[in-house]
C-alpha positions as CSV (number, residue, x, y, z in Angstrom):
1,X,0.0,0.0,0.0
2,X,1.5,3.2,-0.9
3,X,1.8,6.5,1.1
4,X,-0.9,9.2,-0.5
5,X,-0.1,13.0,0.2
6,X,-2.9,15.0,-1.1
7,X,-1.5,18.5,-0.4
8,X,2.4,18.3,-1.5
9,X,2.2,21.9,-1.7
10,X,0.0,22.9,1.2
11,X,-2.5,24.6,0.7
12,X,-1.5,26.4,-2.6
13,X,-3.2,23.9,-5.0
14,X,-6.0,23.6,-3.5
15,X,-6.7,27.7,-3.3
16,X,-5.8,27.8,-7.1
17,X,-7.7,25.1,-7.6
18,X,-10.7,26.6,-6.0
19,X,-10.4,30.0,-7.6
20,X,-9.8,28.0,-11.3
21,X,-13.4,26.3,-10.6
22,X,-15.0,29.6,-9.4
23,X,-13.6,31.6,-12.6
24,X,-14.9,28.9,-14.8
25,X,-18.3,28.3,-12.9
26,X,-18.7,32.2,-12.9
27,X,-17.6,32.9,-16.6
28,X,-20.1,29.3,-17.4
29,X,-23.5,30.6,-15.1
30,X,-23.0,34.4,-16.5
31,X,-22.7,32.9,-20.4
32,X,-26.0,30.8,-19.5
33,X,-27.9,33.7,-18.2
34,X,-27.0,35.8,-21.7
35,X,-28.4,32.7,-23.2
36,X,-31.5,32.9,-21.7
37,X,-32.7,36.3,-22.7
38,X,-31.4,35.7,-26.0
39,X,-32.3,33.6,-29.6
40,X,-31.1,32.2,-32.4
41,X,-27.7,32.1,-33.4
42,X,-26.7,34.4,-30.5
43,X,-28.6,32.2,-27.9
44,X,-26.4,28.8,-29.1
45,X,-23.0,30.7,-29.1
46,X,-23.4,31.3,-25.8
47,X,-24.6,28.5,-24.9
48,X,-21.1,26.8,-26.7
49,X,-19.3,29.7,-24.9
50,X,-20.9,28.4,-21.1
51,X,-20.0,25.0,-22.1
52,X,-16.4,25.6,-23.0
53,X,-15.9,27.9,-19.8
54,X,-17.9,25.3,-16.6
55,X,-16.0,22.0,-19.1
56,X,-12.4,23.8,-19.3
57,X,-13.0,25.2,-15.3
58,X,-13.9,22.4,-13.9
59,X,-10.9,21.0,-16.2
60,X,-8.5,23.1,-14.9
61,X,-9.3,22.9,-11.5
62,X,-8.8,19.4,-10.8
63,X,-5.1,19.3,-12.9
64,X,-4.5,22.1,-10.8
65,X,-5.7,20.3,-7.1
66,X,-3.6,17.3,-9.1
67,X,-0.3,18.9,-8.9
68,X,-0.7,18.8,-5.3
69,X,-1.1,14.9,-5.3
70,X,1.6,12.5,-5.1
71,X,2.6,9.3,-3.8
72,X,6.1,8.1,-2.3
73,X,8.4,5.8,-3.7
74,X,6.9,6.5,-7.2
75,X,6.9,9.1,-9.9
76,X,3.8,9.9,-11.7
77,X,2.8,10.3,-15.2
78,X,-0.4,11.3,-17.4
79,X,-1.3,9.3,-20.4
80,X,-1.7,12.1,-23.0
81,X,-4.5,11.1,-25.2
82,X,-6.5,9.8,-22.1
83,X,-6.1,13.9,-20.5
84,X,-7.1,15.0,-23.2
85,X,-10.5,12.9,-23.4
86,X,-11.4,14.0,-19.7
87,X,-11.1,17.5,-21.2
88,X,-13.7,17.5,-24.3
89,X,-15.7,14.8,-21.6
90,X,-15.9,17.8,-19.5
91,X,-17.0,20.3,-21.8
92,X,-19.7,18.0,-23.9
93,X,-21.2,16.7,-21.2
94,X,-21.1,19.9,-18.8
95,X,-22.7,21.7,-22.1
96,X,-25.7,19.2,-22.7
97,X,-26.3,20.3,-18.9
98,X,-26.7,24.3,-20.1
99,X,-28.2,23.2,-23.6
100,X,-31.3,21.6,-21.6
101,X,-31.5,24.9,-19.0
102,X,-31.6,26.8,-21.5
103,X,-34.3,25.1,-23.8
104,X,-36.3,23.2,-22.1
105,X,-40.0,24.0,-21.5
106,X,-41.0,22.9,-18.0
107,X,-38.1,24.9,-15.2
108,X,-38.4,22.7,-12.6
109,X,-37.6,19.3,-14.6
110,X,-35.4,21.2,-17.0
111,X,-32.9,22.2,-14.1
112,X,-33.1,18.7,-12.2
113,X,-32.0,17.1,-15.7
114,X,-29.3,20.4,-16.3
115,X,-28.0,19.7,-13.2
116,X,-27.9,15.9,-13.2
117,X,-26.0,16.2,-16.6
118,X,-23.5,19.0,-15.4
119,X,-22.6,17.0,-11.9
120,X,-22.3,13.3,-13.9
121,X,-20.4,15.0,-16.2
122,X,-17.9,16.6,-13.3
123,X,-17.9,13.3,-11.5
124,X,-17.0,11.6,-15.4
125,X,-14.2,14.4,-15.7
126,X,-12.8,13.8,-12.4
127,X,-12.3,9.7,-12.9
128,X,-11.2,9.9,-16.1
129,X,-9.0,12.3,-15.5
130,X,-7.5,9.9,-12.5
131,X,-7.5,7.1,-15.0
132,X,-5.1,9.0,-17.2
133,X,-2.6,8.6,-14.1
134,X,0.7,6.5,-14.5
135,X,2.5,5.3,-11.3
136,X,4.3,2.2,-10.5
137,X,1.4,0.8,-8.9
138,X,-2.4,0.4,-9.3
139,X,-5.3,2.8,-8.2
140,X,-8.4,1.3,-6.3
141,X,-11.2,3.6,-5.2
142,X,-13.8,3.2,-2.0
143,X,-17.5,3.1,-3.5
144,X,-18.9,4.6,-1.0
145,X,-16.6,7.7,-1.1
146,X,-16.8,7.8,-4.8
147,X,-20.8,7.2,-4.6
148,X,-20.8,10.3,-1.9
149,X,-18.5,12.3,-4.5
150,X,-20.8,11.9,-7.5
151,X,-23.9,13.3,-5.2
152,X,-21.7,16.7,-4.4
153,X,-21.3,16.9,-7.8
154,X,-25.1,16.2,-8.6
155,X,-26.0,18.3,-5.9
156,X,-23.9,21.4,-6.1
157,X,-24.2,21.8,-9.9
158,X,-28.5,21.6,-9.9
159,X,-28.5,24.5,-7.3
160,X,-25.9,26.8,-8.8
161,X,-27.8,26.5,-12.2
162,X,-31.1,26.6,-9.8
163,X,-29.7,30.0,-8.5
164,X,-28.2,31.5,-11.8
165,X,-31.8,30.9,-13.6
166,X,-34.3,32.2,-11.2
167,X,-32.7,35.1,-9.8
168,X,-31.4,36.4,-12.7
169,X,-28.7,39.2,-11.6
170,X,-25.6,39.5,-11.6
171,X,-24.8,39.1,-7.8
172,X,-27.0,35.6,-7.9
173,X,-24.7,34.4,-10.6
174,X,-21.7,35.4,-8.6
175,X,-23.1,33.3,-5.3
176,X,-24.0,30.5,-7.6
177,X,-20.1,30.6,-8.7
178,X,-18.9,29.8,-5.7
179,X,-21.0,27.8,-4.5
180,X,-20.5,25.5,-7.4
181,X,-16.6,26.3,-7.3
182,X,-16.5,25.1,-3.3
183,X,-19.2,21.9,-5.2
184,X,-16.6,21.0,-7.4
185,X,-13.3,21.5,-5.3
186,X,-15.4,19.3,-2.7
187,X,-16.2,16.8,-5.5
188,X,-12.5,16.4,-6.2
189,X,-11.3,15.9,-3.1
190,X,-13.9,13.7,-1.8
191,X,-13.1,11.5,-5.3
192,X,-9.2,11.2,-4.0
193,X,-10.2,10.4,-0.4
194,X,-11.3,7.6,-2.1
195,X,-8.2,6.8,-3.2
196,X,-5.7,3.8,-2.5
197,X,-2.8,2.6,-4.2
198,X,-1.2,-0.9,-3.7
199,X,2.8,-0.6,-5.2
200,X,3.7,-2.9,-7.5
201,X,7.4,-4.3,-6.6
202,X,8.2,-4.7,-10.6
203,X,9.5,-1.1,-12.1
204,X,8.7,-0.8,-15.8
205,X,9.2,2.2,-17.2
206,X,6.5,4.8,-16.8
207,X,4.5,5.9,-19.9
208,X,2.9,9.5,-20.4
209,X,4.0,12.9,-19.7
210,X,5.4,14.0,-16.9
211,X,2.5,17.2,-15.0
212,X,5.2,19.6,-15.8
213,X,5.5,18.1,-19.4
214,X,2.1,18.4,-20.6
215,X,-0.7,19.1,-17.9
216,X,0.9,22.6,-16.7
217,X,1.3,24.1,-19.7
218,X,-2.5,23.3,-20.9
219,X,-3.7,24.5,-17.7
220,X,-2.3,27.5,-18.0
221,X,-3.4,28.0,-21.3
222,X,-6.9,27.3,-20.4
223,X,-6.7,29.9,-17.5
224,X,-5.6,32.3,-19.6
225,X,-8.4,31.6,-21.9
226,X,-11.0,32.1,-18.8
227,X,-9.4,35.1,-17.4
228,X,-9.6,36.4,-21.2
229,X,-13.1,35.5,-22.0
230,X,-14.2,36.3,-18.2
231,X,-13.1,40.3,-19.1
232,X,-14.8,40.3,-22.6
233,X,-18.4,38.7,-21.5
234,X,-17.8,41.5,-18.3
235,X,-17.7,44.3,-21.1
236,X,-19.9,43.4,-23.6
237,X,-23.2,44.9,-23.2
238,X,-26.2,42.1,-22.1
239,X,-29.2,42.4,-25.1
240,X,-30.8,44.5,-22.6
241,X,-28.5,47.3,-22.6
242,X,-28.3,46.8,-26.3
243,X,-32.1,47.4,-26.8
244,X,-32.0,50.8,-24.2
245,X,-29.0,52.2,-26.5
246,X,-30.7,51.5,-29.7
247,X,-33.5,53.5,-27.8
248,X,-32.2,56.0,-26.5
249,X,-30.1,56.6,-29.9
250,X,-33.5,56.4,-31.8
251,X,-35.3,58.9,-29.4
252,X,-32.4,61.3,-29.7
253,X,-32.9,61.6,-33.2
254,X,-36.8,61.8,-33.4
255,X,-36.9,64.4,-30.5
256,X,-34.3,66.8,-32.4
257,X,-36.8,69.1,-34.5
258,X,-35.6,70.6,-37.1
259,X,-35.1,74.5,-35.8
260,X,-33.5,72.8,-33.2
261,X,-31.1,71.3,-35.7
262,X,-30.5,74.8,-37.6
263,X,-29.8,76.0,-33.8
264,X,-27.6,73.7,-32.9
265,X,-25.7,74.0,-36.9
């Protein structure tokens, strides 16, 4: 049996990792609530755009909580393609969850299916992403611990989106944030308490990338992406806002009569 550390780092990982899920949550619930008061075209990009940011946040955060995981008298390694997987499981499965919020005709049953699919989908993240791990040794998991993960996840993710859809401000998606961002840090670390590792006395030579190889420099590149889009959805005017400048620009005009435009000339 091999010797977990969760926190290698202290608590530095799991504060980043925390911040990563509330970024992405926040960027993800603010995206869906544009969605809602939108159509068409506009209403499915960001739709795509909420799906990206909760798939690549959630993503992000447990690579991140991951750096501070390691286990003595072994190194560790991610199988590439396998990461990669976990990523795009993330954001397909994450986005089905905001594609039924946002188009589905009863509330009540639309969020309890939105937020089934978003927590599965966090839960399906997390495990594959674990599967992707190389060490000289093989991973086993606790069902009950992995069982009580999946329900956080279920849990957490129906009443952030609950919360983002019914109060529909900005202040309600920012609570929903993070409480899905302390939904899905608690997910993650739940999902490694379940954990255990049996060391296998035979060393073969370890497969994958090495965290510092490959997983650090994609999370970082995703962060930058949600920091990036985070500032542009922040400054781009809701349809709301749109509709009062187009109106207030079209009263202007009307309301200018013509001696007052021989005044004003």
């Amino acid at each position: 049996m091999g010797t977990l550390h969760h926190f290698s780092f202290g608590w530095l990982t799991p504060i980043l990792a925390y911040l990563m899920a509330c970024v992405g949550a926040a960027l993800g619930l603010r995206c869906t609530l544009r969605a809602l008061s939108a159509t068409g075209t506009a209403r499915r990009n960001w739709l795509l755009t909420a799906a990206a940011a909760l798939g690549s946040g959630i993503w992000t955060m447990h690579f991140v909580a991951m750096f501070g995981f390691s286990v003595s008298g072994t190194e560790l390694r991610y199988d590439v393609p396998i990461t990669v997987l976990s990523l795009l499981v993330a954001v397909l499965v994450t986005g089905a969850g905001v594609f039924v919020v946002a188009h589905g005709r009863h509330r009540n049953r639309a969020l309890a299916l939105g937020g089934l699919t978003t927590g599965l989908g966090v839960a399906a993240m997390h495990y594959l992403g674990m599967s992707a791990v190389r060490i000289h040794g093989a991973i086993g998991y606790d069902p009950a611990t992995v069982s009580l993960s999946v329900l956080i996840g279920v849990g957490a993710a129906t009443a952030a989106l609950w919360a983002a859809v019914t109060i529909r401000n900005v202040y309600a998606a920012a609570a929903a944030s993070l409480v899905m961002g302390i939904a899905v840090t608690c997910m993650h670390y739940t999902g490694m308490a379940a954990v255990h590792v049996h060391m296998h006395p035979v060393r073969t030579e370890l497969g994958g990338a090495t965290p510092m190889e490959f997983v650090f420099p994609l999370a970082v590149g995703l962060g930058s992406f949600l920091f990036l889009t985070s500032a542009f959805v922040a400054l781009s005017p809701t349809a709301q806002e749109r509709a009062a400048y187009r109106e207030a620009g079209e009263l202007t005009v009307e309301d200018l009569r013509p001696a007052d435009l021989d005044h004003a000339a």
